[in-house]
C-alpha positions as CSV (number, residue, x, y, z in Angstrom):
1,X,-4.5,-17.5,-1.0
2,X,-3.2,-17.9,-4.6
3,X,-0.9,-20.5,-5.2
4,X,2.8,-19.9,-4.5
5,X,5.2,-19.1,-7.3
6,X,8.6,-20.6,-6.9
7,X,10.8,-18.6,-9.4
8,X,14.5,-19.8,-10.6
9,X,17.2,-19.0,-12.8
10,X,19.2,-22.2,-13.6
11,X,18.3,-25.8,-13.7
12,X,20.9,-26.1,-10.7
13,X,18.3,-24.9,-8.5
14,X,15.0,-27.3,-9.5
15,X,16.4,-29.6,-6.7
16,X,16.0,-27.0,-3.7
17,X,12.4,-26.4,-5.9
18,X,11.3,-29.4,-5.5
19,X,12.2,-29.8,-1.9
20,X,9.9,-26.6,-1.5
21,X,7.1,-28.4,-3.3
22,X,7.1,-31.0,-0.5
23,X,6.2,-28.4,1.9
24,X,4.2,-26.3,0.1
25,X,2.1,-28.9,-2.8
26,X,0.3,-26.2,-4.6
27,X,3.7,-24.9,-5.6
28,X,4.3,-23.7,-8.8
29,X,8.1,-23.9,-10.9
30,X,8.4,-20.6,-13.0
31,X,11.9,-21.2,-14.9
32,X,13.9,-18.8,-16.9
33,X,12.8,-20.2,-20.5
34,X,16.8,-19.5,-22.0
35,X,18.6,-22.1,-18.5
36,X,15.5,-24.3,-17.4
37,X,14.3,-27.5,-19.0
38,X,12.4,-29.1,-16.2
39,X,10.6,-26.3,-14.9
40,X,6.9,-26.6,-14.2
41,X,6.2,-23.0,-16.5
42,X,8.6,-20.5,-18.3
43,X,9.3,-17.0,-18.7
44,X,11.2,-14.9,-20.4
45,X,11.7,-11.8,-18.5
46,X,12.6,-12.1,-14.6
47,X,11.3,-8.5,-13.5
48,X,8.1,-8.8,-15.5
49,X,7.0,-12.4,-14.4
50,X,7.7,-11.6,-10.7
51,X,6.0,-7.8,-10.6
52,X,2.9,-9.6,-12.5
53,X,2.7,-12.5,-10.0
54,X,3.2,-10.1,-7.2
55,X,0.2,-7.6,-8.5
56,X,-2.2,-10.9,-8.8
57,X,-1.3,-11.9,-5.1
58,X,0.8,-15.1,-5.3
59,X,3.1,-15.7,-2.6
60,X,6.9,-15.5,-4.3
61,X,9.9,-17.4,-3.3
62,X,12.8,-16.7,-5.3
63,X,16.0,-19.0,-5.7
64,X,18.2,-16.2,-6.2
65,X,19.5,-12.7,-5.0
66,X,17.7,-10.7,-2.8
67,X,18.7,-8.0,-4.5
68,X,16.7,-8.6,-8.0
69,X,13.7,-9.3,-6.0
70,X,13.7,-6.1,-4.5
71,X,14.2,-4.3,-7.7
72,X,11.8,-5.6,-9.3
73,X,9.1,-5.3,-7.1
74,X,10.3,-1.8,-5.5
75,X,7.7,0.3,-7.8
76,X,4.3,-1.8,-6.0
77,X,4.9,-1.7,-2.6
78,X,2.1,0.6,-1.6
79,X,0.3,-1.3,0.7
80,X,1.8,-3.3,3.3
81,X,-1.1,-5.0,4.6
82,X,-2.1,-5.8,0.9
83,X,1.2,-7.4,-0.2
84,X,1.9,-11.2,-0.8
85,X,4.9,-12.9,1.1
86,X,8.5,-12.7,-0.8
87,X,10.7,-15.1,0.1
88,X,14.4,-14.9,-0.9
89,X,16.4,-18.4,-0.7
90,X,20.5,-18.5,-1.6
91,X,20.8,-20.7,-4.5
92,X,22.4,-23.3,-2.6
93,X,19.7,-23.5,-0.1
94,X,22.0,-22.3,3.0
95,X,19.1,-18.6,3.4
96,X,16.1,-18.0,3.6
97,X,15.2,-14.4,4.0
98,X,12.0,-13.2,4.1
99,X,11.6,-9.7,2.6
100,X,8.1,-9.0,2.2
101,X,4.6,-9.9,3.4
102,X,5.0,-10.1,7.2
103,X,1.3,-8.8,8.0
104,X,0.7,-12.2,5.4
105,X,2.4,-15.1,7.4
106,X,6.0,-14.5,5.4
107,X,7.7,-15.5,8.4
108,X,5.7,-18.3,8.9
109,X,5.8,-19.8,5.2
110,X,10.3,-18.7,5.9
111,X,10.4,-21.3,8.9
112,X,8.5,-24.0,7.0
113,X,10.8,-23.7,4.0
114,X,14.4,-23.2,6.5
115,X,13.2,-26.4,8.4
116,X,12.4,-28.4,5.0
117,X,16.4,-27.2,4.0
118,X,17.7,-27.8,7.3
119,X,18.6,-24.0,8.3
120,X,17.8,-20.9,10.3
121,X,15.2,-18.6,9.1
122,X,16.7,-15.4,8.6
123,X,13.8,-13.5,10.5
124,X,14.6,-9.9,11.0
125,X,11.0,-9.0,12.6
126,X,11.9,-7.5,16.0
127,X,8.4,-8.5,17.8
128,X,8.0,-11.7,15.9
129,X,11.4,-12.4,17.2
130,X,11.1,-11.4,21.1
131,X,7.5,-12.0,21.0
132,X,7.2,-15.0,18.7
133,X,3.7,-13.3,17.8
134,X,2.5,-10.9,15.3
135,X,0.8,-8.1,16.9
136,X,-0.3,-6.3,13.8
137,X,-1.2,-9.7,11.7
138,X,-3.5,-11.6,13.7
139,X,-3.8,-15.7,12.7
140,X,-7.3,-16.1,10.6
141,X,-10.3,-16.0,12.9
142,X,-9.7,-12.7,14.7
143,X,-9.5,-9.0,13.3
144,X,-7.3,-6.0,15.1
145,X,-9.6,-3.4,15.3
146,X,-7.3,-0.9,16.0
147,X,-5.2,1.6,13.5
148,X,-1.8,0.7,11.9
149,X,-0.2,3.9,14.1
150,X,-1.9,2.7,17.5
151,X,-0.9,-0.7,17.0
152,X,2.7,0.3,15.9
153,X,3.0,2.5,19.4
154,X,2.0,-0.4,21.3
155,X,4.4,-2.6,19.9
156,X,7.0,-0.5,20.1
157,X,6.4,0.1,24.3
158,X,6.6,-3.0,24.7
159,X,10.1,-3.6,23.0
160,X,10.6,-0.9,25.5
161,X,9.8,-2.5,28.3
162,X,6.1,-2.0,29.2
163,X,4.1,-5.1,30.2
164,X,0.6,-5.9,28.9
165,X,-2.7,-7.2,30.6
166,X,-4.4,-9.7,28.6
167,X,-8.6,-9.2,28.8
168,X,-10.4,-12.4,27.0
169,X,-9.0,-15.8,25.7
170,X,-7.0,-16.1,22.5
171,X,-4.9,-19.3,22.8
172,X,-2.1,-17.5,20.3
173,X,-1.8,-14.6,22.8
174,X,-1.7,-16.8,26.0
175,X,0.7,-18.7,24.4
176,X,3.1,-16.1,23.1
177,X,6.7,-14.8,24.8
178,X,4.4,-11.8,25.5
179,X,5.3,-9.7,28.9
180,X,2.0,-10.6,30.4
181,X,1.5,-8.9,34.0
182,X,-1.0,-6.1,35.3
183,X,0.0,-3.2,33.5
184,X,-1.8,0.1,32.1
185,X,-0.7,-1.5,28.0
186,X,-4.3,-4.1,27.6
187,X,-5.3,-6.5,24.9
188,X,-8.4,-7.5,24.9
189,X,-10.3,-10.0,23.0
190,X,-13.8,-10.1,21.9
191,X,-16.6,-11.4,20.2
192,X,-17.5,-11.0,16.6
193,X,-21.2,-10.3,18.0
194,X,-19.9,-6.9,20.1
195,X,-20.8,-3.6,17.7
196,X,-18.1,-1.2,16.9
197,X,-19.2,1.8,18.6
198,X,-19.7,-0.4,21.4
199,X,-15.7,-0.2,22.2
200,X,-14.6,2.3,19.5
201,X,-13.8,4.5,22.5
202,X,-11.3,2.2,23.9
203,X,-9.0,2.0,21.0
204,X,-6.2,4.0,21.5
205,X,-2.3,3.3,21.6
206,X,-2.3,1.5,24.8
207,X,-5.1,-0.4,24.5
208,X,-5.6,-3.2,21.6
209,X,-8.6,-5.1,20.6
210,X,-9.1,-8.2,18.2
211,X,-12.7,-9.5,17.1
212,X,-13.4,-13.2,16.7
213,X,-15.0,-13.4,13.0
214,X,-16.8,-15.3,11.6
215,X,-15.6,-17.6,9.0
216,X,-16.3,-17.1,5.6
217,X,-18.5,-20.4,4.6
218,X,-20.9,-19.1,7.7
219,X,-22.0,-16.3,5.3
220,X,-20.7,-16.5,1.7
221,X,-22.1,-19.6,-0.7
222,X,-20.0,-18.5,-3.7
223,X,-18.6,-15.4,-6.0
224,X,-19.4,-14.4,-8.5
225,X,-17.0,-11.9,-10.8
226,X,-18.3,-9.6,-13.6
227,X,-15.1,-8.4,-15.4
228,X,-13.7,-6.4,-18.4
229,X,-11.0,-8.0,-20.2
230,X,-10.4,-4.4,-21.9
231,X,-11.0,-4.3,-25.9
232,X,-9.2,-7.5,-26.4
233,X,-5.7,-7.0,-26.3
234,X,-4.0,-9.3,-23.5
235,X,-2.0,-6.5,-22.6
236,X,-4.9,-4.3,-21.5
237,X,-6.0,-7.0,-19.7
238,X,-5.3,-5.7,-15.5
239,X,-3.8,-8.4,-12.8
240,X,-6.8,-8.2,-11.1
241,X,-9.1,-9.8,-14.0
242,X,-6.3,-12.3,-14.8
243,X,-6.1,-13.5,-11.0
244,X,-9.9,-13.7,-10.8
245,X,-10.0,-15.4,-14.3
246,X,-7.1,-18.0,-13.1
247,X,-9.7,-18.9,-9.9
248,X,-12.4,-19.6,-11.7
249,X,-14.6,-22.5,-11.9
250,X,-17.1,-21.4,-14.3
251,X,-17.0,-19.1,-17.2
252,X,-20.6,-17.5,-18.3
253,X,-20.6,-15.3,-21.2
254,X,-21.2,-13.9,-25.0
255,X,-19.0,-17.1,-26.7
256,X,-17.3,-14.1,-29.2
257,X,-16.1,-13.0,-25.0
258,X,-15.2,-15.8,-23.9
259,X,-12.8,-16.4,-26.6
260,X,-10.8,-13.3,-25.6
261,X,-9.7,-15.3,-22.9
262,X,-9.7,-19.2,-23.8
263,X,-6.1,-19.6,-22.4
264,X,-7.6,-19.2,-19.1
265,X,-10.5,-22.0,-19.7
266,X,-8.7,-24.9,-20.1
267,X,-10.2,-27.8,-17.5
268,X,-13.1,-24.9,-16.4
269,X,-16.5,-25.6,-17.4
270,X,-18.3,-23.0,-19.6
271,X,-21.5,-21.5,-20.2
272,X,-21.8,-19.6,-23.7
273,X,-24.7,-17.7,-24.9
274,X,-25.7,-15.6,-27.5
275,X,-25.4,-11.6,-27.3
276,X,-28.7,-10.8,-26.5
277,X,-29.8,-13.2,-23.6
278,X,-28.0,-10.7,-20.4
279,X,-30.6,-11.3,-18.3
280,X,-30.6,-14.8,-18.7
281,X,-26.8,-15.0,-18.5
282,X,-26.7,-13.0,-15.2
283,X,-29.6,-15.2,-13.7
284,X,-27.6,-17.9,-14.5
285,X,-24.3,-17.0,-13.2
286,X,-26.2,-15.9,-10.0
287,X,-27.8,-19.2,-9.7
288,X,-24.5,-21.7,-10.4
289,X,-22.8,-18.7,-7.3
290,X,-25.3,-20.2,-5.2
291,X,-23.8,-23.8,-5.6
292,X,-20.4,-22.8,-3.9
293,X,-18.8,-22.0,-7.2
294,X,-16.4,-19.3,-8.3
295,X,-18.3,-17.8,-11.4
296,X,-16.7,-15.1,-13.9
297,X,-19.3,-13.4,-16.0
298,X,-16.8,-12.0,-19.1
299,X,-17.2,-8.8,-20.8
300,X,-15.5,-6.7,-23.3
301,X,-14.5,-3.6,-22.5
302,X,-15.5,-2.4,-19.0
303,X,-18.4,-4.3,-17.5
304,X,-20.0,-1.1,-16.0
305,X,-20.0,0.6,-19.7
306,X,-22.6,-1.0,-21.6
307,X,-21.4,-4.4,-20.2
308,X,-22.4,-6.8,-17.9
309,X,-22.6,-5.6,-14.5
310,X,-25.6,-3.4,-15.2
311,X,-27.9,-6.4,-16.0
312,X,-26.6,-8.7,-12.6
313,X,-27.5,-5.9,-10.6
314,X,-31.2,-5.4,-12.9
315,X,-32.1,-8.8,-12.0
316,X,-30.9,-8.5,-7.9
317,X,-33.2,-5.5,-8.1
318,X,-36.3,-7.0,-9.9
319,X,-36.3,-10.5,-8.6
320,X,-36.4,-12.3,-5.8
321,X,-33.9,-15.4,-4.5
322,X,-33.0,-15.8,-1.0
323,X,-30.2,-17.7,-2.0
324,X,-28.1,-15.1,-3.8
325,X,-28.2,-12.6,-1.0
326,X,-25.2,-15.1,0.5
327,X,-23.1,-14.1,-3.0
328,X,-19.8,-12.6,-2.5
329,X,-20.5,-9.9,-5.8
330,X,-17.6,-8.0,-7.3
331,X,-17.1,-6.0,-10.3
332,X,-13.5,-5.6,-11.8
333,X,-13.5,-2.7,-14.2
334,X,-11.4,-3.1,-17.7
335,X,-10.2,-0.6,-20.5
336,X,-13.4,0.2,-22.5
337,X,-13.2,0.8,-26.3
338,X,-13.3,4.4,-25.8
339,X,-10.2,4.6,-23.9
340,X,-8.5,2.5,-26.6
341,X,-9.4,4.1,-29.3
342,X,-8.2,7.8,-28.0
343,X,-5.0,6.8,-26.4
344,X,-4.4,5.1,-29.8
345,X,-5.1,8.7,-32.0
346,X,-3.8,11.0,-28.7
347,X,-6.0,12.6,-25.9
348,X,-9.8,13.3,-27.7
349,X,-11.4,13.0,-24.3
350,X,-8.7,15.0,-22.6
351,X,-11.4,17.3,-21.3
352,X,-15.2,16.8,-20.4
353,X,-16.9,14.1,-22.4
354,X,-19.6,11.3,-22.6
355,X,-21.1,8.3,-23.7
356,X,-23.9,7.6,-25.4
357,X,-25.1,3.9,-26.9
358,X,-27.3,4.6,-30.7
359,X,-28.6,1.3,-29.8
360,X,-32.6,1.4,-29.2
361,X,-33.0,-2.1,-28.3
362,X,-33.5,-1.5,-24.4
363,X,-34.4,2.7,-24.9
364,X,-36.5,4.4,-27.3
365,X,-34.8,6.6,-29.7
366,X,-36.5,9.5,-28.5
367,X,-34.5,9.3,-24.9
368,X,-31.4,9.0,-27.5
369,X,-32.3,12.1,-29.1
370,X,-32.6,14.2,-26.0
371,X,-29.5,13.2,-25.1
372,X,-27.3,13.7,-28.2
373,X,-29.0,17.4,-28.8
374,X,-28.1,18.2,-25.0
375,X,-24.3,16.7,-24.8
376,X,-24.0,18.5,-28.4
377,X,-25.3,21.7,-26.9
378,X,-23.2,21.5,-24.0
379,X,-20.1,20.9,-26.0
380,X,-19.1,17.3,-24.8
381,X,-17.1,15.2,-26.7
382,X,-19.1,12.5,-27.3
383,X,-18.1,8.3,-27.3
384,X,-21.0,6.9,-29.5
385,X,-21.2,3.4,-28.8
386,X,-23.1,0.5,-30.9
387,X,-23.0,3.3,-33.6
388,X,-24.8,0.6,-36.5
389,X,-25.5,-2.8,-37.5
390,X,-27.3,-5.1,-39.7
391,X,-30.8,-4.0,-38.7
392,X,-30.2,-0.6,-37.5
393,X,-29.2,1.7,-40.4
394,X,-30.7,5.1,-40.3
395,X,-29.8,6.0,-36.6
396,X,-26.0,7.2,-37.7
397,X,-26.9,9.7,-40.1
398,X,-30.1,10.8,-37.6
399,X,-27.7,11.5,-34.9
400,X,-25.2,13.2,-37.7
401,X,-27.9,15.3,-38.6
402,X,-28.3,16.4,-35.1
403,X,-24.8,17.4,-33.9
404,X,-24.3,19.1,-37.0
405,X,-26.9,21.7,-35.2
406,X,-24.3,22.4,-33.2
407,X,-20.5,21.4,-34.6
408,X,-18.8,22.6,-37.5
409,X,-19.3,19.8,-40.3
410,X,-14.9,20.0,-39.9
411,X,-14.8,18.7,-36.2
412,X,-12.3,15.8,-36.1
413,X,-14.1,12.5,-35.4
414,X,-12.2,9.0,-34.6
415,X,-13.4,5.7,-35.9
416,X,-11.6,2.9,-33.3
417,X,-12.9,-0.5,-34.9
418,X,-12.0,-3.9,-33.6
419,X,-9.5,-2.2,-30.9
420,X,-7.2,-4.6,-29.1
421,X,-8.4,-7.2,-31.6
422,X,-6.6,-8.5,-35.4
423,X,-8.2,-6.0,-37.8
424,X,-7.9,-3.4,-35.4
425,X,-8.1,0.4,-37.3
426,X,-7.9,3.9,-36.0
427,X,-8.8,6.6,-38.7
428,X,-9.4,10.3,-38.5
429,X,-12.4,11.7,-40.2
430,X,-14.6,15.2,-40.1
431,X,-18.3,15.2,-38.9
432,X,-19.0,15.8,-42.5
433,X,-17.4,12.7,-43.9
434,X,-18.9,10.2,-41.4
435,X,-21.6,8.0,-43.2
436,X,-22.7,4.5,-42.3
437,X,-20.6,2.7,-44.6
438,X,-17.3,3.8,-42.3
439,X,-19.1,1.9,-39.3
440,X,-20.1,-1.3,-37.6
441,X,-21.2,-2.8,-33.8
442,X,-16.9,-3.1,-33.6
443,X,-16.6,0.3,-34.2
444,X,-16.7,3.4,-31.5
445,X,-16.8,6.9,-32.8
446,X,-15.2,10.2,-30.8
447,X,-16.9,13.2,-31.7
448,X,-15.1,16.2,-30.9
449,X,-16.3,19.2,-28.8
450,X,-16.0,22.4,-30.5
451,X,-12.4,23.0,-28.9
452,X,-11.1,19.6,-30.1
453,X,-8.2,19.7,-32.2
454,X,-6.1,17.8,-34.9
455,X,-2.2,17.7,-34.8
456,X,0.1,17.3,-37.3
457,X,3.1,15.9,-35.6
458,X,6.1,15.0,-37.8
459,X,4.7,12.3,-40.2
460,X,1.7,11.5,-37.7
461,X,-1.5,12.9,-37.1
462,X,-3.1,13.5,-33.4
463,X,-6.2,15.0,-32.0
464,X,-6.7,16.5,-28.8
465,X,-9.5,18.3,-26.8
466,X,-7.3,21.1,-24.7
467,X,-7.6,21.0,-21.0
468,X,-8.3,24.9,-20.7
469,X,-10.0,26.8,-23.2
470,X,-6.9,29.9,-23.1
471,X,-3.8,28.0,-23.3
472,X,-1.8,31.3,-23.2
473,X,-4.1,32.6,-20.1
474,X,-3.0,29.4,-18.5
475,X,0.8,29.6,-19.2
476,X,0.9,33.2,-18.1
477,X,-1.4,32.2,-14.7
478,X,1.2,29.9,-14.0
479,X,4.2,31.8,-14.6
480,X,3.1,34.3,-12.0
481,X,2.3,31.7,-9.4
482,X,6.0,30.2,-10.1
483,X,7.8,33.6,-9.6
């Protein structure tokens, strides 16, 4: 679990913070930067810093109103099984309320704190109350099997007034205030060696099974994270790349990459490389996994577009180590530099499009051909990627030469250099004008389909590609359908 944010208004309530940090040691002080001085980190804005904590997965205990927590947080609850505990204290330390997080041990970590202060929990969870269990959130080491809905129905007999027969032996069942007699309602409990479709058939609303598993150091020697910090910008950065970048041990990347995020390196050890060593970065990273470590391969962009990710999964495929089949792998995807540089001009991708890299380091020209005359003939627009650099000069105007087979030398095309990044520039050109000069390796160019259009909008300019090819067709279609 990630560490626990503790958040407060005022420097009256760093003493009921610190108290919480004796029960909880991995505790972290966030203080409003304007009324704290003592505070172990500041913010500025309340809603902000508590939605961001609560979309990486720290647990949240707020020294203030209920009220604002709810707020703040009311636009990400979707999943209630996903959700981090939120804890709501009165700033004199007389409640504690826990608000969210119940499947995640909120009532639990709401007794801890409330016996620390000296006061009643405020628990409001009917079963956890009669029951002193959680039927739906099981303690670590055993799985429910069954669906939300089943388990919800069996729960809610039992606050009824139907009695349950336990099958197997699970020491927090036994025991629980759970009305245990022979009765048609069952739990049972097995073990993590039984095969699903050996028992699928008895899951059902009345009957509720939980698996012993395994735990996680049996089969899992490390992780290892390929991520996209998006073109640069730390606001395009997602919560889910800053959470697995703040639990890192070890950073592997381009060093021009690992840059992009230095402010999450400090105390981490690092392993930069040049650009052109992938599979000898990815090797790497694979092997320091293996070591129990949690290892962050940094790329620009997304790491599944021209990134990273590709080449981990190139050297799984073509070499052998017994030792990194034990790897907990996950790729988390970022903005790429395509994205940024259209949402930054309007919507040139707004209808079919594609990608293609001018780069013929790893493919032969010929393969980059092919594809430019057939995404040109099928009237994509087109993301060129790795459009020029020192060495490669001629391939622009070759694949320039080739679209202009089959686009007006007047379709709009967007040059997005160094997006998210200082320097960054977003200019609108025609196919006509585009030479090499206008380009380098920072810059991604949007060719437009045939349908792609520019906008004059007030003092601005825009380009599009229209989602149907008959806007007026579509209005009148949908004027019928609404009458």
């Amino acid at each position: 679990m990630k560490s626990h944010a503790v958040i407060i208004l005022g420097e009256k309530s760093i003493a009921i913070a610190r108290q919480i940090q004796t029960v909880i040691p991995d505790a972290v002080i966030y203080g409003l930067a304007s009324r704290t001085q003592t505070a172990d980190c500041q913010y500025d804005k309340f809603s902000e810093t508590v939605s961001e904590l609560f979309s990486q997965g720290h647990p949240i205990i707020g020294i203030c109103a209920a009220g604002i927590l709810i707020r703040s947080l009311a636009p990400l609850l979707l999943d209630k099984r996903a959700e981090p505990p939120v804890i709501a204290i009165a700033e004199d330390g007389s409640a504690v309320v826990p608000l969210l997080g119940g499947l995640n041990g909120a009532n639990d970590l709401a007794r801890a704190i409330a016996k620390e202060l000296q006061v009643q929990a405020a628990i409001t969870t009917t079963g956890d109350l009669r029951f002193q269990t959680t039927l739906l959130a099981p303690p670590s080491g055993y799985r429910l099997l069954n669906n939300d809905q089943q388990a919800k129905t069996f729960l809610a007999d039992l606050l009824a007034g139907k009695s349950v027969q336990l099958i197997g032996d699970a020491p927090w069942l036994s025991e629980s205030n759970l009305p245990f007699a022979d009765a048609t309602h069952r739990i049972e409990v097995i073990s993590d060696k039984i095969a699903l479709e050996a028992i699928a058939s008895k899951l059902s609303s009345t009957y509720l099974i939980y698996q012993t598993e395994q735990t996680q150091d049996q089969s899992i020697t490390g992780k290892l994270s390929i991520i996209g910090t998006g073109p640069g910008a730390a606001k395009w950065m997602s919560p889910e790349v800053k959470a697995i970048l703040e639990d890192a041990t070890d950073f592997v990347g381009y060093k021009t990459y690992i840059n992009l995020v230095k402010e999450f390196t400090k105390g981490k050890t690092i392993h930069a490389s040049d650009n052109r060593v992938e599979l000898d970065r990815a090797r790497l990273a694979l092997n320091l996994a293996t070591e129990g470590k949690s290892v962050v391969i940094v790329s620009s962009g997304d790491p599944g577009i021209y990134g990273m990710a590709a080449a981990v999964f190139e050297v799984l495929d073509h070499e052998s180590n017994s030792k990194w089949n034990q790897i907990d792998i996950h790729v988390a995807p970022g903005i790429s530099a395509a994205q940024a540089a259209a949402a930054a001009i309007g919507a040139p991708i707004g209808h079919d499009f594609c990608t293609i890299s001018l780069s013929d380091i790893l493919k032969p020209w010929e393969v980059i051909e092919q594809r430019l005359t057939a995404a040109a003939q099928a009237d994509f627009a087109i993301a060129i990627y790795n459009p020029i650099s020192s060495q490669r000069k001629w391939q622009l105007p070759a694949a320039k030469e080739i679209l202009l087979k089959w686009r007006s030398p007047g379709t709009p095309v967007i040059l997005g250099c160094k997006m998210g990044r200082k320097g960054e520039n977003v200019r609108v050109i025609t196919l006509a004008e585009l030479v090499p000069d206008l380009a380098d390796m920072q810059t991604v160019i949007i060719v437009g389909s045939s349908k792609t259009k520019t906008l004059a909008w007030g003092d601005r300019l825009r380009v599009y590609t229209p989602r149907t090819y008959n806007y007026n067709a579509l209005r009148s279609n949908l004027n019928q359908e609404n009458f």
